[in-house]
C-alpha positions in Angstrom: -7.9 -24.0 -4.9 -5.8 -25.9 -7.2 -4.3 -24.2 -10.1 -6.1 -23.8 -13.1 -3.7 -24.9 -16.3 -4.4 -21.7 -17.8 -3.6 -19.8 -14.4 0.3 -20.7 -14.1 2.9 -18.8 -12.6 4.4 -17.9 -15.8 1.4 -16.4 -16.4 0.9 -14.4 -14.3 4.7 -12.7 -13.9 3.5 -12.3 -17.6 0.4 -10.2 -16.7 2.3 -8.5 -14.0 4.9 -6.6 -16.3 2.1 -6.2 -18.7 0.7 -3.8 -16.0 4.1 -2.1 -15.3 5.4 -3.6 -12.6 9.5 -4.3 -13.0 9.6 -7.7 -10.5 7.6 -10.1 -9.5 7.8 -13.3 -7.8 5.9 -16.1 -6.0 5.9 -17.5 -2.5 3.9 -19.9 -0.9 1.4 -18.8 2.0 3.5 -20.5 4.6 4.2 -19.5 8.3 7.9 -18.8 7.9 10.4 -18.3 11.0 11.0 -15.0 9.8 7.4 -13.6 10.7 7.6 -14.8 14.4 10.3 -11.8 14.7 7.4 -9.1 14.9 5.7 -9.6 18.4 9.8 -9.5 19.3 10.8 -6.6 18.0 7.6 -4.4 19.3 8.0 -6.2 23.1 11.2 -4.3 23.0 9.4 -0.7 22.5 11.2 -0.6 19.1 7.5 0.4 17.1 7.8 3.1 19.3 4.1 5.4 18.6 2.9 2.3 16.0 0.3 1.2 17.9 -1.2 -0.1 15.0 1.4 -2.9 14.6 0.3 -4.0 18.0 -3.2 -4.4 16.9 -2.5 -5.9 13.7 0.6 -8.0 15.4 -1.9 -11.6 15.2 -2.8 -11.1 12.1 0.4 -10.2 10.3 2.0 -13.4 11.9 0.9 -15.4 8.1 -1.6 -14.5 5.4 -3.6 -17.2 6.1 -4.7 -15.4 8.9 -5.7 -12.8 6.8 -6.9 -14.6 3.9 -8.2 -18.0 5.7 -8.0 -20.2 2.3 -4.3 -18.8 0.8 -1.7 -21.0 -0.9 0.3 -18.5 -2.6 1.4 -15.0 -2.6 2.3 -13.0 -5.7 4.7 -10.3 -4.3 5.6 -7.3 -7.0 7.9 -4.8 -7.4 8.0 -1.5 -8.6 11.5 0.6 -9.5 11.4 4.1 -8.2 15.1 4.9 -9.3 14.6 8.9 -10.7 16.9 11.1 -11.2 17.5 13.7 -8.0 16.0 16.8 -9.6 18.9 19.8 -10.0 17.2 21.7 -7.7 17.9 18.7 -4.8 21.6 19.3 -3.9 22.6 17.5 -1.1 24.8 20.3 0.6 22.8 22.9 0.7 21.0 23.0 4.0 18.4 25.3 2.7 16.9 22.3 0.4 14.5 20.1 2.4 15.4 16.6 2.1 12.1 14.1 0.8 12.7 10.6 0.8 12.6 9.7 -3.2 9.8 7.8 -2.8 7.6 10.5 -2.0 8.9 12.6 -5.2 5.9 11.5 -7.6 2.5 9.9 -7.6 1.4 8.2 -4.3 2.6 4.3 -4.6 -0.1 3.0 -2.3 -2.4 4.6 -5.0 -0.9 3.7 -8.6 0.7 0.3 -7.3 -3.1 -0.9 -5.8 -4.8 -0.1 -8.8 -2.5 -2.5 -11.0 -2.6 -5.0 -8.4 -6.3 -4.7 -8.2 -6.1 -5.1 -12.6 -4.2 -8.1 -11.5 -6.2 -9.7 -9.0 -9.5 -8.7 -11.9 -7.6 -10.8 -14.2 -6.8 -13.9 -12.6 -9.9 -13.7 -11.3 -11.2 -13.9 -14.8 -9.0 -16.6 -15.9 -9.1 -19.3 -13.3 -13.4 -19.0 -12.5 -15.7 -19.6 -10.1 -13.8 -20.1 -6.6 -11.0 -18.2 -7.2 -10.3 -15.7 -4.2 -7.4 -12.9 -3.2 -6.5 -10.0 -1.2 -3.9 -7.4 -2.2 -2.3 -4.7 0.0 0.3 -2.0 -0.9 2.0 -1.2 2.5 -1.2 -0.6 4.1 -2.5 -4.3 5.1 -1.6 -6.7 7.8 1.0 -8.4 5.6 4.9 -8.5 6.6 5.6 -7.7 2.9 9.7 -7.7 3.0 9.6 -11.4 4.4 7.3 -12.8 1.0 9.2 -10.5 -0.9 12.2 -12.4 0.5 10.6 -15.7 -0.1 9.6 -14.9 -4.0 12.9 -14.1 -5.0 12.3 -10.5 -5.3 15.7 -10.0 -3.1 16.9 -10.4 0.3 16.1 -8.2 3.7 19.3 -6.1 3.9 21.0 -4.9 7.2 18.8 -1.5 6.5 16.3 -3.5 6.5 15.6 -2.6 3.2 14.7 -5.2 0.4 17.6 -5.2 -1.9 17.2 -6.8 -5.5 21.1 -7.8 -6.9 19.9 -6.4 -10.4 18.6 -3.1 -9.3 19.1 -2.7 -6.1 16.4 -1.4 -3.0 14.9 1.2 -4.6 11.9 -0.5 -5.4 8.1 -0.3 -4.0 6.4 -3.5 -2.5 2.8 -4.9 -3.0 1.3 -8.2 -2.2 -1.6 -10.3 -3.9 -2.5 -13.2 -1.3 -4.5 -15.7 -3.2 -6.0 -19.3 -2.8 -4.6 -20.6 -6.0 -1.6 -22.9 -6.2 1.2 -21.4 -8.0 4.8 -22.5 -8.7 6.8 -20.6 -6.0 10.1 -19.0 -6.5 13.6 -20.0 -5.2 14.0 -17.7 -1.6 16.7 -14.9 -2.3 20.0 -15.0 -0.6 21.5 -12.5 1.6 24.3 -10.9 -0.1 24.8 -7.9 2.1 28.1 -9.8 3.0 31.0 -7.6 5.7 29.6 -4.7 4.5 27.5 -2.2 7.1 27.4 1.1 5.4 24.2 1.5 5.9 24.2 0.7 9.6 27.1 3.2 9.9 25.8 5.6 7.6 22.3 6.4 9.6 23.2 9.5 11.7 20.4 8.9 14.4 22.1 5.5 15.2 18.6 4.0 14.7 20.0 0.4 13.7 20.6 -1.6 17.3 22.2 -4.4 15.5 22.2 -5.0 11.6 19.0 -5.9 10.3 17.4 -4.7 13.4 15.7 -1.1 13.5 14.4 0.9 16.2 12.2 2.6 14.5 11.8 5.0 17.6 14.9 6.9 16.1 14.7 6.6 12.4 13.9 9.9 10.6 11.6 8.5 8.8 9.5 7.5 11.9 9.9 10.8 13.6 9.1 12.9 10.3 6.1 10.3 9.0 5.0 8.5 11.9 4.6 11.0 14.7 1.8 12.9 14.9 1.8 14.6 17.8 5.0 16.7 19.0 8.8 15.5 17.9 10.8 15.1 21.0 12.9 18.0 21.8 16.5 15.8 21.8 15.9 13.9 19.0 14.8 17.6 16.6 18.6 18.8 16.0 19.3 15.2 14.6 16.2 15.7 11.7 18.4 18.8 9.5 17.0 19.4 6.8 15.0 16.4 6.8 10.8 16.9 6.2 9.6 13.7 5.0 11.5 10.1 5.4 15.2 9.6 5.0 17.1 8.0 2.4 20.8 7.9 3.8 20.9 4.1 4.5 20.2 3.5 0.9 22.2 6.2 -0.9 25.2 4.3 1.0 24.4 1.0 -0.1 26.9 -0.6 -2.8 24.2 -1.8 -4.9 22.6 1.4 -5.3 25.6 2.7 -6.6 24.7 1.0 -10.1 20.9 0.9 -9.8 18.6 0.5 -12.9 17.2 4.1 -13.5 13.5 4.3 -13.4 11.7 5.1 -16.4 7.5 4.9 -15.1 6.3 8.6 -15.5 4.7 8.3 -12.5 7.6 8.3 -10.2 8.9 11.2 -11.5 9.2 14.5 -9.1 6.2 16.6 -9.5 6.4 20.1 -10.9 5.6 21.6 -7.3 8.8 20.8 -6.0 10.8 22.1 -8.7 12.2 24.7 -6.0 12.0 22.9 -2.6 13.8 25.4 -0.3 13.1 25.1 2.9 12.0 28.9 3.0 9.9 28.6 0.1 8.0 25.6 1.6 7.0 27.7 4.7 6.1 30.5 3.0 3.2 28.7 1.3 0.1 29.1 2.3 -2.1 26.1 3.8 -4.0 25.6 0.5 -1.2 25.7 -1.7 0.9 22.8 0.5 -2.2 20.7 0.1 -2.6 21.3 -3.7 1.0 20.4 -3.8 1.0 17.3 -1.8 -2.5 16.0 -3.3 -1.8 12.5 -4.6 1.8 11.6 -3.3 2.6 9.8 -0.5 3.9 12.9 1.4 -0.3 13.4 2.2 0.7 10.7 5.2 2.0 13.8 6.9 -0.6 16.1 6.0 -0.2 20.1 5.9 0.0 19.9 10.0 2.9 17.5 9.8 5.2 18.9 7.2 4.4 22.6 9.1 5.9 20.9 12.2 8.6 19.3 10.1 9.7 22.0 8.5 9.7 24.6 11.3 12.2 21.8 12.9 14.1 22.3 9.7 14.1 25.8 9.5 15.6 26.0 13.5 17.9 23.2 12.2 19.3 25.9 9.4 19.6 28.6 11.9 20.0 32.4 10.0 19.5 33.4 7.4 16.8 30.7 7.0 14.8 31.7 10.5 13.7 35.0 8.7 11.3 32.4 7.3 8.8 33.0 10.3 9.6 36.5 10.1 8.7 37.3 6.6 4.8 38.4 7.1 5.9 40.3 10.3 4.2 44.3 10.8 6.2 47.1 11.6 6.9 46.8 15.7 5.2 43.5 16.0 6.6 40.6 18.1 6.8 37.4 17.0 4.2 36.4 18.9 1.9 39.4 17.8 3.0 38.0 14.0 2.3 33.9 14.5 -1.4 35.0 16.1 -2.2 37.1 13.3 -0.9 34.5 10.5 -4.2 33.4 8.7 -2.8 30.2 8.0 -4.9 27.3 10.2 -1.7 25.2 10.4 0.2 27.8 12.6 -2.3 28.5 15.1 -2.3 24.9 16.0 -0.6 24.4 19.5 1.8 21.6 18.4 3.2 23.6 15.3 3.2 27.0 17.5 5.3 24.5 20.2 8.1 23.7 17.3 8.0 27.4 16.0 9.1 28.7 19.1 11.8 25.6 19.7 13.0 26.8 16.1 13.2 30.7 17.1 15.2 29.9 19.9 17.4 27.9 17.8 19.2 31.0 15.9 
């Protein structure tokens, strides 16, 4: 579909801030070199427990393949930059680390509706035969390469897409469209000598700059993973329950970032006090109110159990009272975990990491 004059790439980067988003650029629906990488990277094991990138792996190889008509892609931004809550210092051990992202409202869920306001708009403007698809980190779209190709910044050697104005904390979405747009100029790499990031990570999870195996990323093995963490790579989590954000506080161009000012990235009220301790000592209904509509819900009430029993071994004493707290007079610990009314520790893969924990002290 050829562009509409009233439907011009001005236009809509116009509509796009109008609806809150703090980048957004345009690339054309091309098959770029860059997205042959994938099938690559996964025949060398590196999606580790991701089968769904295999599955997905044809499709993600150009948008047209996913939206048969596309000429253009609108790829958006949003800044997550907040302020680390008081509560969130970085030395205690008995504060669970969350990767920022995950602080306030789910981003698959505020960024989709705007990008569905978006897609309703130019929708309305250019007419009859106008047709898109939109994803927020949940469709078969290699986001950081468009997002490379619009201008919004470069694929660092985190892998990471860093923006020179305000650096890589920011939040991808796509709108894959059939309408012609003006594309943007591709964004140069700028990462430069530096490797800070690459040095930084402490489960050595980049083979090569700007090549991760996800296998050993703590993002991967706190998000990803559903079943049971393997027992070598548990010591190397700490304190972490939910992502990792060490190879961006490292990077030079976070140092000056933009500060986020969208409410909805904010950190919610229920983790004004996220001690590790405190976290545990929830009950199963309580983690889930907390963790209703923010991205941490990818781990569920079964995955952040796991995670933070891992945490709590991690700590070592005094924190491994944790699973002692609720304990009768003369009980064992086992006696104590099979009379715990709470679902989530009477599953066998959370009983498997409390007992790895306990022997941890």
């Amino acid at each position: 579909m050829s562009s509409p004059n009233q439907l011009s790439s001005a236009r809509v980067k116009a509509r796009a801030v109008e609806l809150k988003f703090d980048l957004c650029g345009i690339a054309p629906a091309g098959d770029f070199e860059e997205l042959t990488r994938l099938p690559q990277w996964l025949a060398r094991g590196y999606g580790g427990r991701m089968t769904y990138l295999n599955r997905t792996a044809r499709v993600r190889a150009g948008v047209r393949r996913w939206l048969p008509s596309a000429r253009s892609v609108v790829a958006v931004a949003c800044l997550y930059n907040t302020d680390r809550p008081g509560h969130l210092e970085m030395t205690d051990a008995a504060q669970a680390r969350i990767a920022r992202y995950a602080w306030g409202d789910d981003y698959h869920d505020v960024m989709g509706r705007r990008l569905g306001a978006l897609a309703g708009w130019m929708r309305d403007t250019a007419g009859p035969g106008f047709d898109a698809r939109w994803s927020v980190d949940d469709g078969p779209v290699q986001e950081k390469v468009y997002a490379s190709r619009a201008g919004i910044g470069w694929i660092g050697k985190n892998t990471c897409v860093i923006n020179p104005g305000i650096g890589s904390w920011i939040l991808l979405g796509m709108l894959v469209t059939n309408v012609d747009l003006d594309p943007d100029e591709e964004a140069v790499d700028l990462c430069g000598t530096c490797r800070l990031c690459v040095d930084a990570c402490p489960a050595g999870a980049f083979v090569e700059p700007y090549v991760l195996d996800a296998r050993r990323c703590l993002s991967y093995l706190t998000i990803e993973i559903r079943g049971g963490i393997p027992v070598e790579q548990r010591p190397g989590l700490g304190a972490h329950i939910f992502g990792c954000d060490i190879c961006q506080d490292v990077c030079p161009y976070n140092a000056v970032a933009t500060p986020a000012t969208d409410p909805c990235w904010l950190p919610r009220a229920a983790f004004a006090d996220a001690r590790i301790d405190r976290l545990w000592g929830m009950d199963d209904s309580g983690l889930e109110r907390a963790i209703e509509g923010t991205a941490l819900r990818r781990a569920g009430v079964r995955g952040l159990r796991r995670n933070l029993a891992v945490a709590i071994g991690n700590a070592g004493p005094p924190l491994t009272s944790a699973f002692d707290a609720e304990r009768a007079p003369g009980a064992t610990p086992e006696e104590t975990a099979r009379d715990d009314t709470r679902p989530s520790l009477q599953d066998a893969m959370v009983a498997e990491h409390i007992s790895w924990a306990r022997l941890r002290r």
